[in-house]
C-alpha positions as a printed NumPy array, in Angstrom:
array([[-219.032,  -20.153,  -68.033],
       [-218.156,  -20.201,  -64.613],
       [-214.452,  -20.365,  -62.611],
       [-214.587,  -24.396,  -62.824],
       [-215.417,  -24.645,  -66.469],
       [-212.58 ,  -22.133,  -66.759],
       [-209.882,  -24.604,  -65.11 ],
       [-211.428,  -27.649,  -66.94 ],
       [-211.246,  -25.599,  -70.349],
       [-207.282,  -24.984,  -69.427],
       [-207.323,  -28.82 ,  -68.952],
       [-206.458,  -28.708,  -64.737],
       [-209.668,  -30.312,  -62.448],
       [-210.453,  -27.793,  -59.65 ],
       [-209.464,  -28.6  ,  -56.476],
       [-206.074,  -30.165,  -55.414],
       [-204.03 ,  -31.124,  -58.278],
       [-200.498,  -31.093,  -58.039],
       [-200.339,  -29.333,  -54.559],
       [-200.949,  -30.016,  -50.753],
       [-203.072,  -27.067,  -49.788],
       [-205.285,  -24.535,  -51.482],
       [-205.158,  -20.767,  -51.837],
       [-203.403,  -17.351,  -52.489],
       [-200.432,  -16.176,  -51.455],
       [-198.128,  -12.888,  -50.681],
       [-194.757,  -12.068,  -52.233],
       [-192.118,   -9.042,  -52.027],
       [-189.894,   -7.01 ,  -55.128],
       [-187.574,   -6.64 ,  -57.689],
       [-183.783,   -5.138,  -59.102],
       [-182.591,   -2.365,  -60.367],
       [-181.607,   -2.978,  -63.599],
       [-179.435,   -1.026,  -65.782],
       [-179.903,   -0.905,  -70.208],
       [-177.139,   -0.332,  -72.686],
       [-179.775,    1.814,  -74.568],
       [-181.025,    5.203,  -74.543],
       [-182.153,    5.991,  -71.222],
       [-185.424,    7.696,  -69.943],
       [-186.45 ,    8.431,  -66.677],
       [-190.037,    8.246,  -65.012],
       [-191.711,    7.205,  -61.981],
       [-193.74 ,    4.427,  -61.419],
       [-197.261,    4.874,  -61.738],
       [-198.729,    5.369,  -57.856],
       [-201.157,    2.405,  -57.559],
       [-202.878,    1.037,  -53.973],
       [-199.782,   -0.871,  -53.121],
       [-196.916,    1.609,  -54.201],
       [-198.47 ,    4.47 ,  -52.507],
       [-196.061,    5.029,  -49.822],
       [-192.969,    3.586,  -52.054],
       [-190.276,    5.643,  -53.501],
       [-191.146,    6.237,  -56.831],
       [-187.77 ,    5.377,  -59.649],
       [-185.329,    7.814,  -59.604],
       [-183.135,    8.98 ,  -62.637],
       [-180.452,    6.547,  -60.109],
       [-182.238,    3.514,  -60.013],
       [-181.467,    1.6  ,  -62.885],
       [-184.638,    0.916,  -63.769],
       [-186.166,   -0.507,  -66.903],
       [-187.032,    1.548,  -69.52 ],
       [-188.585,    0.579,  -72.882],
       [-189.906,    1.641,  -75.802],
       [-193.211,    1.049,  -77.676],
       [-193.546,   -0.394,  -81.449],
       [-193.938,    3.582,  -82.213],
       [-191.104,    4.655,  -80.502],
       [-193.015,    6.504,  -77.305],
       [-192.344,    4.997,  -73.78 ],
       [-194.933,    2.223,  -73.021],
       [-196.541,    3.174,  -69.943],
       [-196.398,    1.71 ,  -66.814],
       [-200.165,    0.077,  -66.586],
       [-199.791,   -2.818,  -68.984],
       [-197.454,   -1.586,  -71.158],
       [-199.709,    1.053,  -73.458],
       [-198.575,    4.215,  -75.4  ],
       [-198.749,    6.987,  -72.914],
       [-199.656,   10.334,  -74.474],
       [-198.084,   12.644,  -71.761],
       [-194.856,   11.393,  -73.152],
       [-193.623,   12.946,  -76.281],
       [-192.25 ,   11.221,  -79.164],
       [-188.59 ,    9.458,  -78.954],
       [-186.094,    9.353,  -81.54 ],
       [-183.54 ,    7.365,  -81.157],
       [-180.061,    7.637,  -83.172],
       [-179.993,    3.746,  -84.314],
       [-181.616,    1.415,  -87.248],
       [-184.87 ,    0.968,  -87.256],
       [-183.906,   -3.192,  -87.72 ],
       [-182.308,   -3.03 ,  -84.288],
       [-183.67 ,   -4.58 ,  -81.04 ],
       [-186.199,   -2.654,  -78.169],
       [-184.18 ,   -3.078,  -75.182],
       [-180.678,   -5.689,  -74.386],
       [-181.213,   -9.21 ,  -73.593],
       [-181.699,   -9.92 ,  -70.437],
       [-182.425,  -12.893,  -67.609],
       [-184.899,  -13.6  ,  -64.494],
       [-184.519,  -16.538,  -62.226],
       [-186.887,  -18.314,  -59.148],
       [-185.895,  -21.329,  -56.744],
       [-188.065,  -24.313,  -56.794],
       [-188.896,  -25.446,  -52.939],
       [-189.266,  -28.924,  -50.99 ],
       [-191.449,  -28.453,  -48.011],
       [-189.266,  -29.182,  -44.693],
       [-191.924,  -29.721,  -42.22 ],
       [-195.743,  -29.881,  -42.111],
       [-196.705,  -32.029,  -45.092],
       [-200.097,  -33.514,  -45.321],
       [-200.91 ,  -31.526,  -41.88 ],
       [-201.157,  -28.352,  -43.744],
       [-204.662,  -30.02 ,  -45.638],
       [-205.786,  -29.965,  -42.38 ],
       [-205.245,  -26.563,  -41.173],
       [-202.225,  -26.819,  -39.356],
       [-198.88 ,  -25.253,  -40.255],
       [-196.317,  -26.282,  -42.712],
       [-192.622,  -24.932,  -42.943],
       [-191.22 ,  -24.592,  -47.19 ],
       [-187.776,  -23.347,  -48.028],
       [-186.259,  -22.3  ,  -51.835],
       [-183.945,  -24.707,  -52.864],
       [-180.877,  -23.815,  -55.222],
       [-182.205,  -25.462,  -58.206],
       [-183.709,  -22.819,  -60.405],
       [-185.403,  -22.014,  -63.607],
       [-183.655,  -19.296,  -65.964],
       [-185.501,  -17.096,  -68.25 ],
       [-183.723,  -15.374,  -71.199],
       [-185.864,  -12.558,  -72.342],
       [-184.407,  -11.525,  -76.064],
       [-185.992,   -8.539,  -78.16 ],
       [-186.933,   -8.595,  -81.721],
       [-186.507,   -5.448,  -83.948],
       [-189.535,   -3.774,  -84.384],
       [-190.595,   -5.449,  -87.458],
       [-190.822,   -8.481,  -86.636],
       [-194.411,   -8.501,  -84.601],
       [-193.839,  -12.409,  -83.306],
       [-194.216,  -13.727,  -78.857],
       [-192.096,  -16.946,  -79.328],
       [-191.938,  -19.41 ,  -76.14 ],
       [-189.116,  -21.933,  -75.635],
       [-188.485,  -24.361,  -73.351],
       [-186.005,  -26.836,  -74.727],
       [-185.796,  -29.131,  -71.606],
       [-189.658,  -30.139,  -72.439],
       [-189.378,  -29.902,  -76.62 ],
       [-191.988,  -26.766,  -76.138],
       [-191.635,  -24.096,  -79.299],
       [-194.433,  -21.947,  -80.373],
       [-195.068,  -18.801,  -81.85 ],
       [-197.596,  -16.32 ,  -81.911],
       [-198.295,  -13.03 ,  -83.912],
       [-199.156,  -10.442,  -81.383],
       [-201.604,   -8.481,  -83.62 ],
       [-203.692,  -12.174,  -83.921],
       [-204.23 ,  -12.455,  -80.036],
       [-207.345,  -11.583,  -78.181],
       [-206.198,   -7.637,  -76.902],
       [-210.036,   -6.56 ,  -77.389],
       [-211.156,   -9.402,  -75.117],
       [-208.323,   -8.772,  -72.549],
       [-208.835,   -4.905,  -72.506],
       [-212.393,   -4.856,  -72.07 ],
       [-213.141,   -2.084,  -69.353],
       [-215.288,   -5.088,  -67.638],
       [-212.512,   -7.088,  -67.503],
       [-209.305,   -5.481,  -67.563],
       [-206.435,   -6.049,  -65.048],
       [-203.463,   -3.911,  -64.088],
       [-200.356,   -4.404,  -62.897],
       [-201.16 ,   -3.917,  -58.819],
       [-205.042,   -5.747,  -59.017],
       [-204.717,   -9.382,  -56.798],
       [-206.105,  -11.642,  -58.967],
       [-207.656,  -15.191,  -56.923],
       [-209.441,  -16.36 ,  -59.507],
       [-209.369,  -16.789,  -63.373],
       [-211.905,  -14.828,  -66.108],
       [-214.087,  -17.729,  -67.927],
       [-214.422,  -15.225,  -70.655],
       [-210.455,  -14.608,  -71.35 ],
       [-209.579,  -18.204,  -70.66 ],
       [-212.579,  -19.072,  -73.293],
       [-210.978,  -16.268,  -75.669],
       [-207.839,  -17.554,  -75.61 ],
       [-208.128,  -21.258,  -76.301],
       [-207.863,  -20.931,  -79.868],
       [-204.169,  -19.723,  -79.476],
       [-203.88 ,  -23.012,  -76.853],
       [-205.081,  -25.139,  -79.042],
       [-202.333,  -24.625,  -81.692],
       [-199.752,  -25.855,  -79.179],
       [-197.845,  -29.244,  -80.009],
       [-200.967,  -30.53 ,  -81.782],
       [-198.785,  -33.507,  -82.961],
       [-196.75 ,  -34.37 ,  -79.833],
       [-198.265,  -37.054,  -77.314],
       [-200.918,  -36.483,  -75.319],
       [-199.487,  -36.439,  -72.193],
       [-196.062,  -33.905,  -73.483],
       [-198.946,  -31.836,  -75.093],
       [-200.732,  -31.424,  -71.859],
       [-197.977,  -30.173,  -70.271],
       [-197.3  ,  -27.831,  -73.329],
       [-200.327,  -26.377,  -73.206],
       [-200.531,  -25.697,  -69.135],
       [-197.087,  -23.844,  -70.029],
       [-198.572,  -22.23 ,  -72.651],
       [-201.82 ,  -20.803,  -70.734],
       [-199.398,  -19.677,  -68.09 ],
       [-197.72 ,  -17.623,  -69.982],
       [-200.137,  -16.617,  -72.369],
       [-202.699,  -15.649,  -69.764],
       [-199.926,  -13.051,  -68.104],
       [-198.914,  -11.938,  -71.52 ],
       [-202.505,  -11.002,  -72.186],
       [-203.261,   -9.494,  -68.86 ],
       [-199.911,   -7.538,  -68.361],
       [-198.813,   -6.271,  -72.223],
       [-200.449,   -4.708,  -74.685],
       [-200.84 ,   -5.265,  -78.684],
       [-198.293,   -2.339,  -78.494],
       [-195.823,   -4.936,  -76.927],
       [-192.35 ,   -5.304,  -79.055],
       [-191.661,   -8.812,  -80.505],
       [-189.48 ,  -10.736,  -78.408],
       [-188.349,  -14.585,  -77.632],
       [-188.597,  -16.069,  -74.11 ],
       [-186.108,  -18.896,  -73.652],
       [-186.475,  -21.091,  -70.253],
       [-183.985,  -23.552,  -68.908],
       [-184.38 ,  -25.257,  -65.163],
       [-181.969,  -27.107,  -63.44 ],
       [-185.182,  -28.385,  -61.546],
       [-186.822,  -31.884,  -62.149],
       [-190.383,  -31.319,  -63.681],
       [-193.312,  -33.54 ,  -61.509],
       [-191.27 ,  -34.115,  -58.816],
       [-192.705,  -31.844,  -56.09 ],
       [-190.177,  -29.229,  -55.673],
       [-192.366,  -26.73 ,  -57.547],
       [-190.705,  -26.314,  -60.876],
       [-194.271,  -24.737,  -62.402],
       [-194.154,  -22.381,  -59.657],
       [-190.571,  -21.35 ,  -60.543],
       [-191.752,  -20.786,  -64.256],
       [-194.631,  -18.771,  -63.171],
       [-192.241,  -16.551,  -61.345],
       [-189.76 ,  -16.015,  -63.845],
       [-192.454,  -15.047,  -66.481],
       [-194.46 ,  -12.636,  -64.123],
       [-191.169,  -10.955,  -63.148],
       [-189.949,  -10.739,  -66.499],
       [-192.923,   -8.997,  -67.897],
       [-193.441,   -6.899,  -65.199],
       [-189.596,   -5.653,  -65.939],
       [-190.871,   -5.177,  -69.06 ],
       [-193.529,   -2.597,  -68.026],
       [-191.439,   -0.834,  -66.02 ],
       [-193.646,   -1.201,  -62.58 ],
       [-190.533,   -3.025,  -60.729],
       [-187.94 ,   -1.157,  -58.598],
       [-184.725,   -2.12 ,  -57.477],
       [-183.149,   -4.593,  -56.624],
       [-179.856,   -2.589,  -54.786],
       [-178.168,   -3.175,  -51.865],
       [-179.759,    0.041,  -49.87 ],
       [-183.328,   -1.092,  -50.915],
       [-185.527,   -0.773,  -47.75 ],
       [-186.826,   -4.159,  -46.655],
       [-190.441,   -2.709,  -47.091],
       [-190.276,   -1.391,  -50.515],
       [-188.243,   -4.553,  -51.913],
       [-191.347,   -6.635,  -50.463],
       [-193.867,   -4.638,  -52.192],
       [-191.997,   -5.755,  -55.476],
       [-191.812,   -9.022,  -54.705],
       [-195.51 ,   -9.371,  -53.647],
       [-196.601,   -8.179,  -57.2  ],
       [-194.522,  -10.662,  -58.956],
       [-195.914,  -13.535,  -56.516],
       [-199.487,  -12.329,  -57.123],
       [-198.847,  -12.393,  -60.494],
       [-197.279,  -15.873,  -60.313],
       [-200.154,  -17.14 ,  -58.387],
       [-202.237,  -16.289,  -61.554],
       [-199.805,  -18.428,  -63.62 ],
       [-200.124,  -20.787,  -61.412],
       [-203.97 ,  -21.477,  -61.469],
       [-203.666,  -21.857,  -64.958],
       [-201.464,  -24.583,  -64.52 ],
       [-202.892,  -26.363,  -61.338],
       [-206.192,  -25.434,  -61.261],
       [-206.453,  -24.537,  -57.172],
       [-203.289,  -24.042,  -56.287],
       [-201.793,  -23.471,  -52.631],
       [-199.893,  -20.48 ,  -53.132],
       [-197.001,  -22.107,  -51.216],
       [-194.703,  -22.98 ,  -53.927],
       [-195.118,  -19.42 ,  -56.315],
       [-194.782,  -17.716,  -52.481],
       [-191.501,  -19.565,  -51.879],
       [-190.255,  -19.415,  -55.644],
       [-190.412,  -15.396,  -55.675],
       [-189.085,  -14.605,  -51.599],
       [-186.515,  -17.538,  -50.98 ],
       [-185.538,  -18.124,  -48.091],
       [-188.462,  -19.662,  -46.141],
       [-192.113,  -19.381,  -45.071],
       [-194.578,  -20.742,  -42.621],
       [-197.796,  -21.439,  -44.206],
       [-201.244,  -22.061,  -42.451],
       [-205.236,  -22.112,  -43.621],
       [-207.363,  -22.757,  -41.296],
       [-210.208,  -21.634,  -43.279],
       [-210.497,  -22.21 ,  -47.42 ],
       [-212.929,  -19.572,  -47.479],
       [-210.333,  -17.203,  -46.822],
       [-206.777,  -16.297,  -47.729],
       [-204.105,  -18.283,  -46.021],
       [-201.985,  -17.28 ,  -43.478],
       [-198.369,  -16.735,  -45.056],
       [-194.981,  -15.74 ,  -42.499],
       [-191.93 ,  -15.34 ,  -44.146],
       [-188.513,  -16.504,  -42.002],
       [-186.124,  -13.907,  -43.214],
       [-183.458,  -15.107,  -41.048],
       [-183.775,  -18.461,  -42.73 ],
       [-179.971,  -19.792,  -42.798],
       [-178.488,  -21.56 ,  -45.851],
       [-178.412,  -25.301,  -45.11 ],
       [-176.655,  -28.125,  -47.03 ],
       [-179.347,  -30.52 ,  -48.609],
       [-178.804,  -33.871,  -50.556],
       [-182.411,  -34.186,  -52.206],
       [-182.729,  -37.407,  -53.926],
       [-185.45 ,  -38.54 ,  -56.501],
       [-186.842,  -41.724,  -56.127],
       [-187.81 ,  -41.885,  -59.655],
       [-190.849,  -43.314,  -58.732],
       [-194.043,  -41.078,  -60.033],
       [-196.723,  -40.012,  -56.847],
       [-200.261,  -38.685,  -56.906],
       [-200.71 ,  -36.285,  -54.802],
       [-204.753,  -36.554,  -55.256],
       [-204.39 ,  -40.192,  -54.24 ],
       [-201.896,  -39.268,  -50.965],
       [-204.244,  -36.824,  -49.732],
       [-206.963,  -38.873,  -50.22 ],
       [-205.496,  -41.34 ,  -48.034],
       [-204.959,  -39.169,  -45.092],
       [-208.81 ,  -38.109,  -45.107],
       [-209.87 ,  -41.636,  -45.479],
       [-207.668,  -42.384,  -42.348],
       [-209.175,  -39.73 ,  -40.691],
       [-213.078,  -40.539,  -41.145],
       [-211.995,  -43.978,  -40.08 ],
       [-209.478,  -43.476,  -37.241],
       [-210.344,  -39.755,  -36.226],
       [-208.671,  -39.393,  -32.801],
       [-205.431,  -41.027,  -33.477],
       [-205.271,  -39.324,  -36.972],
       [-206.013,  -36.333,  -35.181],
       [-203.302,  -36.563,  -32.778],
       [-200.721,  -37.536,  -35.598],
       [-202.115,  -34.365,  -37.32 ],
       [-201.799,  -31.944,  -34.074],
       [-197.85 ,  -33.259,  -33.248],
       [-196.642,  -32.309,  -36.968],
       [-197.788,  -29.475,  -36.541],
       [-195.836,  -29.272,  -33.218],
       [-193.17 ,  -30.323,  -34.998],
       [-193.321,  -27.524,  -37.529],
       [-193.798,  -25.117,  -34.384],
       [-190.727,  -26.118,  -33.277],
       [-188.495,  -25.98 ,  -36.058],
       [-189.554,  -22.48 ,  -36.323],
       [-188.204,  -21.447,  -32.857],
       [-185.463,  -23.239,  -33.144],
       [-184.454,  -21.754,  -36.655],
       [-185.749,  -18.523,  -35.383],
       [-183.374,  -18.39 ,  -32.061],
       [-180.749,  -15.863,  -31.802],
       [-178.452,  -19.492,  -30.662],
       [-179.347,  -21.139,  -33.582],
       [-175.606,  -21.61 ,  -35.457],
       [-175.798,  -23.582,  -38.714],
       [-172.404,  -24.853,  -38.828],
       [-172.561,  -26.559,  -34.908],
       [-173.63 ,  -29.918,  -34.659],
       [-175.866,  -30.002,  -31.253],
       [-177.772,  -27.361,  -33.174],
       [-178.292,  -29.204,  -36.359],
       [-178.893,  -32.579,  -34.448],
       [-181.889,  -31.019,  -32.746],
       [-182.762,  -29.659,  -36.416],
       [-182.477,  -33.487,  -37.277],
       [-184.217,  -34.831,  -34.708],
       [-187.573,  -33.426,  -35.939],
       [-186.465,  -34.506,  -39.661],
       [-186.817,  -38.146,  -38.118],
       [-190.003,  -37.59 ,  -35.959],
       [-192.175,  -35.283,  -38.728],
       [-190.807,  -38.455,  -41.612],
       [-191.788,  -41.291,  -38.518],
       [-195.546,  -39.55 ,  -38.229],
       [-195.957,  -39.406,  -42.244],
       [-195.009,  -42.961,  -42.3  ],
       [-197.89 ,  -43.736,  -39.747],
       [-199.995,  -41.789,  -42.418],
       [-199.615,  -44.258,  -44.598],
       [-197.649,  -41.731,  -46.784],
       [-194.232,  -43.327,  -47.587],
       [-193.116,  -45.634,  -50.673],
       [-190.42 ,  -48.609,  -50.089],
       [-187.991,  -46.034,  -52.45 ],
       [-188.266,  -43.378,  -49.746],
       [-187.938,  -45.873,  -46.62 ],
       [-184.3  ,  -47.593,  -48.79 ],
       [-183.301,  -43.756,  -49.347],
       [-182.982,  -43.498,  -45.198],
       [-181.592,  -46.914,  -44.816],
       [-178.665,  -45.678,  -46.884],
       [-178.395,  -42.608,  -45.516],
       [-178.584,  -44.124,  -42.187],
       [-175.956,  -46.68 ,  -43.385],
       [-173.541,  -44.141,  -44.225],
       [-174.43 ,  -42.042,  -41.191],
       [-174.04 ,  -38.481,  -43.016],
       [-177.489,  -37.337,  -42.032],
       [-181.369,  -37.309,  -41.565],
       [-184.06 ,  -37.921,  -43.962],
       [-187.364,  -37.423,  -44.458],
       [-189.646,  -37.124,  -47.608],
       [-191.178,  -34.322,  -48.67 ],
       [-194.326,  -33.23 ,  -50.37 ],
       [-197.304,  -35.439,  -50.924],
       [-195.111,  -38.756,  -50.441],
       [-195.895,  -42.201,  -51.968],
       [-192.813,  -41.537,  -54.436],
       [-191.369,  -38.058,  -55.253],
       [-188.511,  -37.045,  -53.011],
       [-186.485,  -37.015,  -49.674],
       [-184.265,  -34.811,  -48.116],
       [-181.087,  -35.402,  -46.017],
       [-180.064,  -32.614,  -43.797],
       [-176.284,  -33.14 ,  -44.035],
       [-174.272,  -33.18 ,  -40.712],
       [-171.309,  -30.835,  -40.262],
       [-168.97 ,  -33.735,  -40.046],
       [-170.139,  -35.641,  -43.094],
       [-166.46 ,  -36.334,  -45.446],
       [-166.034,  -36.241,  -48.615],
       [-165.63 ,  -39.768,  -48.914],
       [-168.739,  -40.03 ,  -46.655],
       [-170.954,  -38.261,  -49.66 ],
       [-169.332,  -40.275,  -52.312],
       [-169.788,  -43.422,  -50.82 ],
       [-173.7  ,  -42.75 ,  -50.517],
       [-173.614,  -41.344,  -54.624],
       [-172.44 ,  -44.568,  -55.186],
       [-175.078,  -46.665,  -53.355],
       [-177.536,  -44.28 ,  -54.823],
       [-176.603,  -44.305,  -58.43 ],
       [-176.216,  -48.287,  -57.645],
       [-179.741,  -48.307,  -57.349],
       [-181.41 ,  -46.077,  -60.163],
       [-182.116,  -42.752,  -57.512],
       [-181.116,  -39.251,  -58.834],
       [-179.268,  -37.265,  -56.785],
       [-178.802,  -33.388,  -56.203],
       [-176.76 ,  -31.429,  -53.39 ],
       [-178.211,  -28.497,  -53.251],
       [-178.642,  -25.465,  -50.405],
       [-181.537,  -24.847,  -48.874],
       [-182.822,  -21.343,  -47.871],
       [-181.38 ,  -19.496,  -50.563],
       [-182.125,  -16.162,  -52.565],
       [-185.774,  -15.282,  -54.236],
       [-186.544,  -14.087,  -57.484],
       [-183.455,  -12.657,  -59.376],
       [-182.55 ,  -10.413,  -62.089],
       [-180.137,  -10.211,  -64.778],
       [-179.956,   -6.729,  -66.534],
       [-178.266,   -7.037,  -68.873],
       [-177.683,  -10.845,  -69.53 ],
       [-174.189,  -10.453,  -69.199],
       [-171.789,  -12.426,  -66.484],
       [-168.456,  -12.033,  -65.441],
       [-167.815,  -15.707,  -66.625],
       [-164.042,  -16.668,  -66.836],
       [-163.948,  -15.534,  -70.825],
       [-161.995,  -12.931,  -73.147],
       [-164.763,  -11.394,  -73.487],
       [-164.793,   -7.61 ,  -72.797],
       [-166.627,   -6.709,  -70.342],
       [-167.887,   -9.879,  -69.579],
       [-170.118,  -12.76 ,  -70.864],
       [-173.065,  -12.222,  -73.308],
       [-175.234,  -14.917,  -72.992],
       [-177.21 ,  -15.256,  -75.853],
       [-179.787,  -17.351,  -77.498],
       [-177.459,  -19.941,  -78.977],
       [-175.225,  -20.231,  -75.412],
       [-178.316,  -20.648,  -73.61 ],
       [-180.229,  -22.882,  -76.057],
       [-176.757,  -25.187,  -76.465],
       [-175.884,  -25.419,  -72.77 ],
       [-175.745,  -29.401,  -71.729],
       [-178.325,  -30.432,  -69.069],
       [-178.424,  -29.043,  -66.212],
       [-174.969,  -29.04 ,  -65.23 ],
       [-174.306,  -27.244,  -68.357],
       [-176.935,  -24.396,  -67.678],
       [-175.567,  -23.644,  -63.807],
       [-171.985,  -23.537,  -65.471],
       [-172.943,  -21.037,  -67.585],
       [-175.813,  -18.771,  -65.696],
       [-176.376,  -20.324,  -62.38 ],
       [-176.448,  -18.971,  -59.071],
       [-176.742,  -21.791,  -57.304],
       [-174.759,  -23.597,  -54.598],
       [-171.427,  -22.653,  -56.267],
       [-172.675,  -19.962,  -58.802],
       [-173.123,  -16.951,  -56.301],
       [-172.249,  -14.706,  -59.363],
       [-171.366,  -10.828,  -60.277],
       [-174.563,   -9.491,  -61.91 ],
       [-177.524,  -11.082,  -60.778],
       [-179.22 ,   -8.94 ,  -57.929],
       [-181.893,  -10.363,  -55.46 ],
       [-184.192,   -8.564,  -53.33 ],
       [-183.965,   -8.709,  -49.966]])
């Protein structure tokens, strides 16, 4: 069986599906993380890319865990290591591995360079502060179960660990640890582990028990590839405050929560903390996006490697293949400032197979004016990168943002001459325009999906509320949100300093998470979002 059979048998088509370019990507690194359990220390395992990083320290907070047997797991995927000796531990043998505990990833619109980017010029993506939130709870050691929840989709399975495919996965010939890049998936695991796919929301409808089952290869195919049948029982919860199929990359953020939380649970993650060195937190993060990407082709197919990229740094990156025969070209913008973003959802469902198609039609028909629309985009994108880039730059003055704006209107007024837009996306600027509290584009593949409004420094209160109400008036969804926010972050354990009685803080647990309303009602309770920046959850940086 070869790579496409592999995507088809996962039920994605290779090529495009779902994104705007094709490809791998890079990423950076992870939190320290501090247990409420017995506490071992060891260093990571040196691999290719951790060579030159500092190893854990007995200070760093890091993970520990314990196998089924009571001996540390080891650091490459989670196995028995016999250098280390027994543990005993002074506690029931009924009782949980390790404390509850959180990761969380950004979706992403892309700002500027949409469509372009196909065609090997540059596109500009930024995190978003919508976000996915995994809750990673242990099982005690009898209880030899992988559940996977996502409530906001009706998805609840469960697996016994000891019935998976571990022979098939651990197969010297095909075996993958922690630091191996990945590009492409193994027709022979995929094959393997379609029986456990199968099972999935047999009885839902077809189209709920696709997307069940792309979640479910995701997340099965890292589970595989990362743990071992050694692995404790445990139940992975996932809420998102992000709308699924709407082009900010909600699979993307899934991806990265799972990679990152399995990963923390083989102990090959350091940090986050404050004095991290920028170098050592980015070889962190680029494991988790590499193993995100993986996730990712199980869910897409091809995928560009933009939106897991974006999902695990934050802040922002400039993206550019010129070639699909080789890895893209992927510069993050550290310096990326948090901006204030109204992203609205037209409600109105997009291909992005057909958009693209429509640009390459355009240009075999009319290739030196499509070529010229192509080349000033990607001007466009060029200069929104100096500009955010300049020392000068200041977020909160308005000549700066206007300029910022300015190429908003002209990258949105070339995408329209692409044939790109929707009448939902041109009435979304007419109000916007109307009420004067900003500048809109769309973003991502067009023909439906979303736009985003850069909001000017001067907008009122009563400017925003007038525009919910012509919105809402109209059937659009609405979210303010920042853009250019934090990465990939960690909560160890899942505890908050949330305004309770509760001493020492917040537990969130399975039945807090699981009964939290919508989305409003997860971001009250565990978001770090626009106005969540919260005590507890670390970034790296």
């Amino acid at each position: 069986m070869d790579s496409s059979q592999a995507k088809m048998k996962l039920g994605v088509k290779p090529g495009h599906h779902g994104e705007l370019t094709n490809g791998s990507a890079t990423s950076r690194s992870p939190p320290n993380v501090n247990g409420s359990h017995a506490s071992f220390s060891r260093p990571i395992p040196k691999s290719p890319e951790n060579a030159q990083s500092a190893p854990l320290s007995p200070n760093s907070d890091a993970l520990h865990l314990l196998d089924v047997n009571g001996g540390l797991l080891d650091g490459r995927n989670g196995r028995h290591s016999p250098k280390n000796p027994r543990v005993v531990l002074d506690r029931k043998s009924s009782s949980p591995m390790m404390p509850a505990f959180m990761t969380s990833a950004p979706g992403k619109v892309i700002v500027f360079g949409e469509h372009a980017v196909v065609h090997g010029k540059a596109a500009m993506a930024a995190s978003i502060s919508l976000r996915s939130y995994l809750l990673v709870t242990a099982l005690s050691k009898s209880r030899r179960t992988i559940t996977l929840r996502f409530p906001d989709i009706s998805l609840d399975h469960t697996w016994h660990i000891d019935d998976l495919p571990w022979s098939t996965f651990a197969h010297p010939n095909r075996k993958k640890f922690y630091y191996d890049l990945v590009t492409s998936l193994d027709p022979d695991l995929v094959e393997a582990m379609q029986p456990h796919i199968t099972t999935v929301s047999p009885k839902v409808p077809l189209e709920a028990r696709k997307i069940h089952q792309a979640a479910a290869s995701c997340f099965l195919y890292l589970f595989l590839s990362l743990a071992s049948q050694a692995f404790p029982g445990c139940i992975y919860t996932l809420r998102s405050t992000l709308p699924i199929g709407a082009g900010l990359g909600s699979s993307a953020s899934v991806s990265v929560c799972i990679s990152s939380a399995l990963l923390l649970q083989i102990r090959t993650l350091a940090g986050p903390h404050p004095d991290q060195p920028r170098k050592e937190s980015e070889v962190q993060i680029e494991r988790i996006n590499r193993w995100a990407f993986v996730g990712e082709m199980c869910i897409h197919g091809n995928p560009s490697g933009v939106d897991n990229t974006v999902a695990a740094y934050g802040k922002a990156v400039m993206f550019k293949r010129e070639d699909y025969g080789k890895p893209p070209h992927v510069k993050s913008i550290h310096n990326f400032p948090e901006l204030p973003l109204l992203l609205v959802n037209t409600r109105h469902a997009r291909s992005t197979a057909v958009e693209v198609a429509k640009v390459g039609a355009l240009k075999t028909t009319q290739p030196i004016v499509t070529g010229l629309i192509l080349e000033a985009i990607d001007k466009i994108t060029e200069s929104a990168h100096m500009l955010l880039s300049a020392p000068g730059f200041d977020k909160s003055d308005h000549d700066s943002l206007k300029v910022m704006g300015e190429l908003l209107n002209f990258n949105h007024g070339l995408l329209v001459s692409l044939g790109v837009s929707h009448p939902r996306l041109e009435r979304i600027r007419e109000l916007v325009d109307t009420v004067g509290c900003g500048w809109t584009k769309l973003t991502g593949a067009g023909g439906g999906g979303c736009a985003i409004t850069l909001l000017r420094p001067g907008a009122t209160a009563g400017d925003l509320k007038d525009l919910e109400t012509r919105l809402e008036a109209e059937n659009f969804e609405r979210f303010e949100t920042t853009l250019g926010g934090d990465g990939v972050g960690v909560l160890w354990p899942a505890v908050l300093k949330n305004e309770t009685e509760e001493e020492g803080g917040e537990e969130i647990d399975q039945d807090k998470f699981l009964e939290a309303e919508g989305r409003e009602g997860v971001e009250r309770l565990v978001g770090v979002g626009r106005h969540q920046n919260r005590e507890g959850w670390k970034f790296w940086r």
